[in-house]
NULUM-615540 format. One record per residue (C-alpha): residue in one letter; y, x, z; residue number from 1. Coordinates in Angstrom, 1 decimal, decimal comma, padded with zeros to 4 digits. Layout:
N
- a  Y  X  Z  NUM;
...
END
This chain:
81
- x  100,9  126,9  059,9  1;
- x  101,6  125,7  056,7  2;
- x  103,4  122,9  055,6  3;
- x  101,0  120,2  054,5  4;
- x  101,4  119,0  050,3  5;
- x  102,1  115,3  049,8  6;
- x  100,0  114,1  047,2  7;
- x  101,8  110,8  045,7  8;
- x  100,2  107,5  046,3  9;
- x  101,0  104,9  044,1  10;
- x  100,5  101,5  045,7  11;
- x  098,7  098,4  044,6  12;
- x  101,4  095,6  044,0  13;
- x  099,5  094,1  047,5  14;
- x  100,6  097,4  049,4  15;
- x  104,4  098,4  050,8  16;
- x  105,1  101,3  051,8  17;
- x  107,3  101,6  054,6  18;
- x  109,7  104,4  057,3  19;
- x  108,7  103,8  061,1  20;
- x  110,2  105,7  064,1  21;
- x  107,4  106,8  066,3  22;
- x  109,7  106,3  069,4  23;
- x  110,3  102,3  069,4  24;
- x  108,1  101,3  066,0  25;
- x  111,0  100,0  064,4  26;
- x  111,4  100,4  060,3  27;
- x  114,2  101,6  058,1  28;
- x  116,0  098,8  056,3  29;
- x  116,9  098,4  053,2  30;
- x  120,7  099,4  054,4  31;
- x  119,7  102,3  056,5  32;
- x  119,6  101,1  060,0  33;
- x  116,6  100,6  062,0  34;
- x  115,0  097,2  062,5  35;
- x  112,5  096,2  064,5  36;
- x  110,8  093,6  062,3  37;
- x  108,6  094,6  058,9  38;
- x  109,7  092,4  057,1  39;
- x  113,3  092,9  057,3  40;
- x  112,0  096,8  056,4  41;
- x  112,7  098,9  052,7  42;
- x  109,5  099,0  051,0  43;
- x  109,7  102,4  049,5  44;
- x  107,0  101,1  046,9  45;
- x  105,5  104,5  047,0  46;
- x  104,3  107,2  049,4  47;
- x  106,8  110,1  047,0  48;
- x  110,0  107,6  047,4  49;
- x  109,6  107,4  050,9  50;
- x  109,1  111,1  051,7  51;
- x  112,0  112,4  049,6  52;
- x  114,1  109,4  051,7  53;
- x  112,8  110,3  054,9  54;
- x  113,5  114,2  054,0  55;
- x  116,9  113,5  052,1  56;
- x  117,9  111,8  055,1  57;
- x  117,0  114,5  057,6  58;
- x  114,7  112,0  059,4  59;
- x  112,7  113,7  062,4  60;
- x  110,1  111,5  064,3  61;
- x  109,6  109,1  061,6  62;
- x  105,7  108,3  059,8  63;
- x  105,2  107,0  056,7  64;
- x  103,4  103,7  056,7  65;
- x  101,0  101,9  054,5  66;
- x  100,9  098,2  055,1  67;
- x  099,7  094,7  053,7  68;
- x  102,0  092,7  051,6  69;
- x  101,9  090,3  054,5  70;
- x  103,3  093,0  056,5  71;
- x  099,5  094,2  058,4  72;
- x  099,8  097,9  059,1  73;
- x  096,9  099,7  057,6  74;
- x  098,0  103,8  058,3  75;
- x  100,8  105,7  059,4  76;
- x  101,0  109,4  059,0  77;
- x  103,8  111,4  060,7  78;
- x  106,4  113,1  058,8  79;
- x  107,2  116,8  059,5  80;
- x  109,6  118,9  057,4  81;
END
């Protein structure tokens, strides 16, 4: 199967955009260790910065989240590479 394209979403000042580990939930911080509150979370600001992360940093199991600015999830996508 092919890989799927990620087509960039830039986010409303009102959105974040965020890592999540489909195992426990928790988000990536902004120093690179998981956290289990959003809003201690990196908001990767937009859908490209947080793919290229999640990819430069060899994540597996991780989705890429779209949330609230008061921190209500609205989507999560899984990540595959």
């Amino acid at each position: 199967m092919p890989a799927a394209t990620l087509v960039p979403v830039r986010m409303s000042p009102l959105m974040r955009v965020f890592l999540r580990r489909l195992e426990n939930g928790h988000f990536l911080n902004r120093v690179g260790t998981w956290t289990e509150g959003i809003s201690q979370a990196r908001d990767f600001e937009d859908s490209e910065n947080a793919y290229e992360a999640a990819r430069k940093l060899g994540l597996q199991g991780v989705e890429l989240v779209i949330a609230r600015e008061d921190g209500t999830v609205i989507s999560g996508s899984k990540l595959d590479f």
